[in-house]
N, C-alpha and C positions, 0 to 999 in steps of 0.2 A: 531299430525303429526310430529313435528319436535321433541318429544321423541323418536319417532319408527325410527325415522332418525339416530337418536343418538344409538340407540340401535342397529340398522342394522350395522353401521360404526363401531362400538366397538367391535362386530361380526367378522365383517371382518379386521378389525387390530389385533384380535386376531388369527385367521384362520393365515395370514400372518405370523407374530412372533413366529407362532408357526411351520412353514413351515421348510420342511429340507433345503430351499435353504437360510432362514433367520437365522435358527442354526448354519448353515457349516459358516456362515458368521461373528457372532458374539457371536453367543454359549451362547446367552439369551433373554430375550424378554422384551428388554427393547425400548426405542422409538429410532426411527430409529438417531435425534438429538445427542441425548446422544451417543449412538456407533460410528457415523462419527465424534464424537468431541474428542474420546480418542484414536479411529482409526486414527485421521489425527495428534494429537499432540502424540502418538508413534512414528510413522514415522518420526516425527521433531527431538525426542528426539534420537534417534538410528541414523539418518543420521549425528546428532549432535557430538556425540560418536564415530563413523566410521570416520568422518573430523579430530578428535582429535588423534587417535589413528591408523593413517595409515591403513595399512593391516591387523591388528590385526583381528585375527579369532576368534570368541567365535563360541565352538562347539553345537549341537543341543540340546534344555532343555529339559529333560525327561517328562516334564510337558506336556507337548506340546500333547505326547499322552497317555500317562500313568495317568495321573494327576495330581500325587503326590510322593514324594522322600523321605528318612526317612534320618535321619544324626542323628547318634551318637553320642554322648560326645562333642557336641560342647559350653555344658556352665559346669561350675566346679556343680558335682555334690553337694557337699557339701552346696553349694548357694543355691540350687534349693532347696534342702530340706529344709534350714531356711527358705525361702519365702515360702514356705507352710507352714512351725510350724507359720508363722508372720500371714496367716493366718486365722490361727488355733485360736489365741489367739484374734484376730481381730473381728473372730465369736462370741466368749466365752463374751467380753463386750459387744457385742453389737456397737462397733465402730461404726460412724455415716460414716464413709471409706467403710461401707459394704452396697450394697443394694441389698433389701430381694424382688423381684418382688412378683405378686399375688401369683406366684404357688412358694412358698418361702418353701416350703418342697423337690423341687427337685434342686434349683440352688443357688445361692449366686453369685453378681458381686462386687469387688473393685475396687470403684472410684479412677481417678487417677493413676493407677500403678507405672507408672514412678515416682510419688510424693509417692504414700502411699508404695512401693516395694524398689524402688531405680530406678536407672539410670543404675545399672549394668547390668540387662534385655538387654543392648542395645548391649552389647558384644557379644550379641549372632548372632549378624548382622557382627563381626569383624572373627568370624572364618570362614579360610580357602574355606569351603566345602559351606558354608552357603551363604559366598558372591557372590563365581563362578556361585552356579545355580540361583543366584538370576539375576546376569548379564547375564547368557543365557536366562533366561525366558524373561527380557527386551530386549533382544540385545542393552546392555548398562545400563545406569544408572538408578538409582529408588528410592524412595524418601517413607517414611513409613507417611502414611496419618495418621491412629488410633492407639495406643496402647488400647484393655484391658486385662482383666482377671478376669478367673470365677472360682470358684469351682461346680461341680457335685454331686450331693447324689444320693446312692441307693435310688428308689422307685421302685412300681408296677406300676406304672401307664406310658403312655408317651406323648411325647409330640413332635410336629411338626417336629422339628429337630434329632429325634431318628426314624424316619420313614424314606425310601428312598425319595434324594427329589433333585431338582438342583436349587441355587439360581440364583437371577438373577442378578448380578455383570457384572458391564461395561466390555468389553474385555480389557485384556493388565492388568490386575490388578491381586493378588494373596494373599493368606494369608499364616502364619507360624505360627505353634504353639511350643511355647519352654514348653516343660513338665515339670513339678515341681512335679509329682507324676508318680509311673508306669502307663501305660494307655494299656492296655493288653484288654481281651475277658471277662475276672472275673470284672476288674478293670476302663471298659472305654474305650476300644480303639475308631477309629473311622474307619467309612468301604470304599472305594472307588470302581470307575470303571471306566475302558479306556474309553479314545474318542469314540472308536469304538463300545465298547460297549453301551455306554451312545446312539449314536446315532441309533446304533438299537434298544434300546427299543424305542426311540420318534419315530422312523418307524411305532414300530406296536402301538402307541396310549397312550405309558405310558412319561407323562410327572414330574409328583413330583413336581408340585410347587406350588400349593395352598393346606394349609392341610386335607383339603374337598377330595383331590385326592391323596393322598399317601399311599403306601405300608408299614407295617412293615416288610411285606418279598416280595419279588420277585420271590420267586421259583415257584411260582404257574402262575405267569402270563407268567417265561421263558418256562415252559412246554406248556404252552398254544400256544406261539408263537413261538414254534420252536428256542427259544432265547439260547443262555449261560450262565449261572449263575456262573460267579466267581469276586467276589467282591474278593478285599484284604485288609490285614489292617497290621499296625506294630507292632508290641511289642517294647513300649516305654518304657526307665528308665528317671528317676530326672536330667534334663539334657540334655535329647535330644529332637530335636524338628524333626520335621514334616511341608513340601510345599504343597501346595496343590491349584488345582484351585479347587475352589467353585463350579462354574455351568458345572463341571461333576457330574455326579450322588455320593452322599454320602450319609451314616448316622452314627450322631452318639451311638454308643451302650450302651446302659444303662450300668451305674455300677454294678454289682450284689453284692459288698458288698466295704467297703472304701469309698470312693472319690476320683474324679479326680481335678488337678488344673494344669489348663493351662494360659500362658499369650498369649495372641491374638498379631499377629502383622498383617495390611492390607497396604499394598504396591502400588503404583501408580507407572508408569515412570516418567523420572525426566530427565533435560538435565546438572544435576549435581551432582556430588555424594551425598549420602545419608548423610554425618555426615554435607556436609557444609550445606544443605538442613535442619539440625536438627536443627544446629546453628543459623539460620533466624528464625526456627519457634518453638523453643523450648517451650516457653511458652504457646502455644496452645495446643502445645503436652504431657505439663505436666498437664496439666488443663484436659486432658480426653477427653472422647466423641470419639462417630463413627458415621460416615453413608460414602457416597459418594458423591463429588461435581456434579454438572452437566457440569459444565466444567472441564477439570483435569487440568488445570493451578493453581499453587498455589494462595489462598487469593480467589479463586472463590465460590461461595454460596454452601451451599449443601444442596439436594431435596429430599432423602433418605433413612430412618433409614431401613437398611438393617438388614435383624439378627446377632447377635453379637456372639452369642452362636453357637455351637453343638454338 
């Protein structure tokens, strides 16, 4: 009796979370705890920011409905290419810096980046273009929780994260990827779709989040449902990186030949700039590792391990 209980309630927490008025709200289906606790410490952290800085106007972040921004040239190309030859050579021994997950024919991660890459990765958080839309998507400050970094192989086969899908990432939270390779249509790009988009398909029933339900394409289910089909994606060089929220609909696109090598950055609000933020916690940050806390206040537990990849 009290399995079928358990079963009925799980039912309907998930019926809920997956409701359009629980999406419009926090744009994933995580427990209602978790999103009033990054919901309420944003608003601490922005009010925080607004006290500090007068009148100061940040304009609206493209993020917001688009989901994702592209910038150029914001790290020295020539960098970006040695951390890819670095590891290049990192693969070739065997570096104990490399780990080869099960399906160790299609990805590669390096532990550490910041220890096994450098610290220069962080620069890419100092350009211009890079910083402003990250202070819009906060309205204010923001504080980098994970660094990693993966490499991509050509295969035939695929896998969760190459299928359309929407994570499910607390609100108020973002990721960046800075290129280290071209990441194009031949080469790895990766795909997006507006808010508005994203939330018409969960209208008509397509959600993407467990890999039991995802699409390699979508064309077939917008024709069905009277839907749009225009995903977009960038043509990235060695260099440039890519915003993006997570829980809009994405995927990423297989290499067809090369590899992709990108460094992950994932973002939190913060009620202090990011470098003095770095400075307190550098050493956990250089130590590696991701997931998400349950609370977003720095030094609080994490419950987690969200995918690192896409």
């Amino acid at each position: 009796m009290l399995g079928m209980l358990h079963t009925s309630a799980d039912a309907l927490l998930k019926r809920v979370r997956r409701s359009s008025f629980y999406y419009k709200r926090f744009n994933n289906t995580l427990a209602f705890g978790i999103n009033n606790a990054y919901t309420r410490y944003a608003r601490e952290c922005t009010a925080r920011y607004a006290a500090e800085h007068g009148t100061t106007k940040l304009p609206p972040s493209l993020l917001r409905e688009n989901g994702a921004a592209y910038f150029p040239r914001v790290f020295p190309t020539d960098k970006a290419r040695a951390y890819s030859e670095k590891i290049t050579r990192l693969l070739e021994c065997n570096d104990s810096a490399v780990d080869r997950p099960k399906e160790s024919d299609l990805s590669a991660r390096i532990r550490a980046p910041l220890r096994t890459l450098g610290t220069d990765v962080l620069d890419t958080l100092r350009a211009p273009a890079v910083h402003d839309a990250l202070l819009r998507f906060f309205r204010g400050h923001y504080r980098i929780e994970w660094v990693t970094c993966f490499r991509t192989f050509p295969a035939e086969r695929v896998v969760g994260s190459w299928l359309w899908h929407s994570d499910s990432f607390p609100p108020h939270t973002c990721k960046l990827f800075l290129h280290l390779t071209p990441a194009n249509v031949e080469t790895g790009a990766t795909e997006f779709m507006s808010l508005t988009d994203t939330m018409a398909y969960r209208r008509a029933g397509y959600f993407g989040q467990f890999k039991d339900e995802r699409f390699a394409s979508l064309e077939e289910f917008a024709q069905a449902h009277h839907l749009p089909y225009r995903p977009f994606h960038f043509d990235a060089e060695p260099g440039d990186a890519t915003l993006f929220d997570m829980n809009f609909f994405h995927r990423a696109v297989r290499p067809a030949h090369a590899f992709r090598d990108v460094v992950q950055f994932y973002f939190l609000p913060s009620p202090i700039p990011w470098e003095e933020h770095y400075a307190r916690d550098a050493d956990r940050l250089v130590a590696g590792g991701g997931s998400f806390p349950k609370d977003p206040r720095p030094g609080m537990s994490t419950t987690s391990s969200q995918s690192m990849m896409m």
